[in-house]
C-alpha positions as CSV (number, residue, x, y, z in Angstrom):
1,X,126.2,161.7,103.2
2,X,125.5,158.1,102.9
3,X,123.4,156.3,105.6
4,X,124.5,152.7,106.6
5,X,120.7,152.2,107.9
6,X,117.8,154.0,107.7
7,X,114.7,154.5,110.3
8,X,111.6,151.7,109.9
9,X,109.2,149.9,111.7
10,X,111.3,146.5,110.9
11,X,114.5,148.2,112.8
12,X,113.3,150.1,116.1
13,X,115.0,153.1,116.9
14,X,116.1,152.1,120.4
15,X,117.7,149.0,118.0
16,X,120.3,151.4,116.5
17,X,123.1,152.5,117.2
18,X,123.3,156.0,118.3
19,X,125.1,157.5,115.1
20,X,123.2,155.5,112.5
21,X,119.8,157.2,114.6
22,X,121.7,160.7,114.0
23,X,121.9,160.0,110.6
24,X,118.7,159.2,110.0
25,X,117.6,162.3,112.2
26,X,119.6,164.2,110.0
27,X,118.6,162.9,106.4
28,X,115.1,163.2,107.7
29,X,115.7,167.0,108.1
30,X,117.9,167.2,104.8
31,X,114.7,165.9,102.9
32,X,113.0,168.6,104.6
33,X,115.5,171.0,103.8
34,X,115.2,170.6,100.1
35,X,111.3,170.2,100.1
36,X,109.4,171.3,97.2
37,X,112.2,169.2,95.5
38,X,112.2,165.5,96.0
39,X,114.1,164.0,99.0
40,X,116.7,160.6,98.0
41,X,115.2,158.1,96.9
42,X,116.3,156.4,100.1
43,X,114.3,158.7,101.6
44,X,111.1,158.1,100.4
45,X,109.4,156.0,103.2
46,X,112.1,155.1,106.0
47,X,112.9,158.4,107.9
48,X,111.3,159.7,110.9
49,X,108.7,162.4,110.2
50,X,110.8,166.2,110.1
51,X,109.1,167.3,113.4
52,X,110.4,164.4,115.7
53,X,114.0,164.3,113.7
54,X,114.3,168.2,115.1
55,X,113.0,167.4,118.4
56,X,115.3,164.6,118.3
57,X,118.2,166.3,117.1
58,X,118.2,169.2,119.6
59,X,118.0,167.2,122.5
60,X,121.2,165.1,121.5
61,X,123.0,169.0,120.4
62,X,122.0,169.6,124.4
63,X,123.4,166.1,125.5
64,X,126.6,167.6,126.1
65,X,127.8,171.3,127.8
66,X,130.4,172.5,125.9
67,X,132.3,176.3,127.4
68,X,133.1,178.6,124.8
69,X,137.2,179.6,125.1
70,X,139.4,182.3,123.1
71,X,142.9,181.7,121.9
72,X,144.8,184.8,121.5
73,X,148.5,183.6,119.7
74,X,151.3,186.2,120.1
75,X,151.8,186.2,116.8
76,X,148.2,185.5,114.9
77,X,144.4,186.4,115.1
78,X,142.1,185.3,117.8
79,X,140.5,182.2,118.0
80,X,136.8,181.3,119.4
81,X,136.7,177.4,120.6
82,X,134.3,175.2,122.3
83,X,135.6,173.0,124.6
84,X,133.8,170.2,125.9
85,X,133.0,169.0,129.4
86,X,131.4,165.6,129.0
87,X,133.6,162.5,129.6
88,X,131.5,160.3,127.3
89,X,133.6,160.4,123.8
90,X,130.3,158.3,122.7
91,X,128.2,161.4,124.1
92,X,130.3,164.0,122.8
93,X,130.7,162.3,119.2
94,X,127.0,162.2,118.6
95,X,126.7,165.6,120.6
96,X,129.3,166.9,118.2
97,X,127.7,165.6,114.9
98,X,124.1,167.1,116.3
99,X,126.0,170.5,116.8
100,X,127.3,170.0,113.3
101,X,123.8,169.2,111.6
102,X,122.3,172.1,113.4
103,X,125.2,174.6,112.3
104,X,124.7,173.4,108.6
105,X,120.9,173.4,108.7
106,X,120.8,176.9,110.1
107,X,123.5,178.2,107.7
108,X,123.4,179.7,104.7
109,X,124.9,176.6,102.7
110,X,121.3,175.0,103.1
111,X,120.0,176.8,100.4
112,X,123.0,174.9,98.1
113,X,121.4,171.1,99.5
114,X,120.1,169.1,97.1
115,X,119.6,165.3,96.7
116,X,120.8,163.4,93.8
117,X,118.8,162.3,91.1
118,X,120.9,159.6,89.8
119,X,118.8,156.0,90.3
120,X,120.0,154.4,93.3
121,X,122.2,156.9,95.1
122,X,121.4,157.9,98.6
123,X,123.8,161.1,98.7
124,X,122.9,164.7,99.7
125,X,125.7,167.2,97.8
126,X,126.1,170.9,97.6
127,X,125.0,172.3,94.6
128,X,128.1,174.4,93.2
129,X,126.5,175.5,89.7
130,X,122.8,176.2,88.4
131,X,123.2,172.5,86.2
132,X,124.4,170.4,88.6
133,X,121.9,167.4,89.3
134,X,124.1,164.6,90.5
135,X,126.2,164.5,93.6
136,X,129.9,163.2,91.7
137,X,130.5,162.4,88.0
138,X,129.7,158.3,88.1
139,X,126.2,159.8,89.3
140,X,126.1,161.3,85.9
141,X,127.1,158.5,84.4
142,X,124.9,155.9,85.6
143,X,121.5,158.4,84.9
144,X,122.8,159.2,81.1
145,X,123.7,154.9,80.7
146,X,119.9,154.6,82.3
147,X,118.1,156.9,80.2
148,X,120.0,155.5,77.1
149,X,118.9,152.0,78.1
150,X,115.6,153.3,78.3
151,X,114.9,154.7,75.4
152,X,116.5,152.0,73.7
153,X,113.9,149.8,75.4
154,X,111.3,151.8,73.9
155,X,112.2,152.4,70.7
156,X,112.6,148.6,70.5
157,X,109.3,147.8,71.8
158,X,107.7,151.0,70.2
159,X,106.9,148.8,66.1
160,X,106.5,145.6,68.6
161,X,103.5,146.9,70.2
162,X,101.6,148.8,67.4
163,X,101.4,145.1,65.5
């Protein structure tokens, strides 16, 4: 999950749009989520603090009533649906993504968050083995080129600074 704009005191939160101040509701609680462990770098000073992204986040999951229906095909398995009842397709999109957050946070899969720790990325990614540390393979790439560069750096400046 990338965020197009992130929560400070330069952009007020009544200034953004309603998804970009979901997003940022929702990174604040995926930094949360995979606390002891760093949150993104994007993270480090921009979000809203965990306790009013949750308070936040429930009451936009509430925004919109939604009515639970079941599908029963002739000829398949039943299905369990929520239907909405709100008009507002901008109300039941950011009602809808809330719902969503608050599914995943509450879900098992949590426990598979983690941030990437490749410099500059902003992304969140499931962890689907024990080594995994970077949400996609260019994330990889651009931490090995980085720490490469780095200790190229040293070792160059390493007889430099002894003289």
């Amino acid at each position: 999950m990338r965020a197009a704009s992130s929560y400070s005191a330069s952009a007020p939160w009544s200034a953004m749009s309603p998804v970009t101040r979901r997003a940022s509701t929702v990174r604040a609680l995926f930094a949360k989520a995979v606390s002891p462990a760093p949150a993104s770098a994007a993270d480090a000073r921009q979000l809203p603090p965990a306790e009013r992204a949750l308070a936040r986040l429930n009451e936009v999951a509430a925004r919109e009533a939604v009515v639970p229906r079941l599908d029963w095909p002739p000829e398949g398995s039943p299905v369990a649906r929520l239907l909405p009842t709100e008009r507002d397709p901008g109300i039941r999109l950011v009602a809808a993504l809330a719902r969503a957050a608050v599914d995943f946070l509450s879900g098992p899969q949590r426990a598979q968050l983690h941030a990437c720790s490749a410099p500059r990325c902003v992304r969140y990614f499931l962890k689907s083995h024990g080594r995994q540390e970077w949400c996609k393979p260019s994330c990889g790439n651009r931490a090995r080129a980085a720490r490469y560069y780095r200790r190229q750096r040293m070792a160059a400046d390493g007889p430099s600074s002894s003289s």
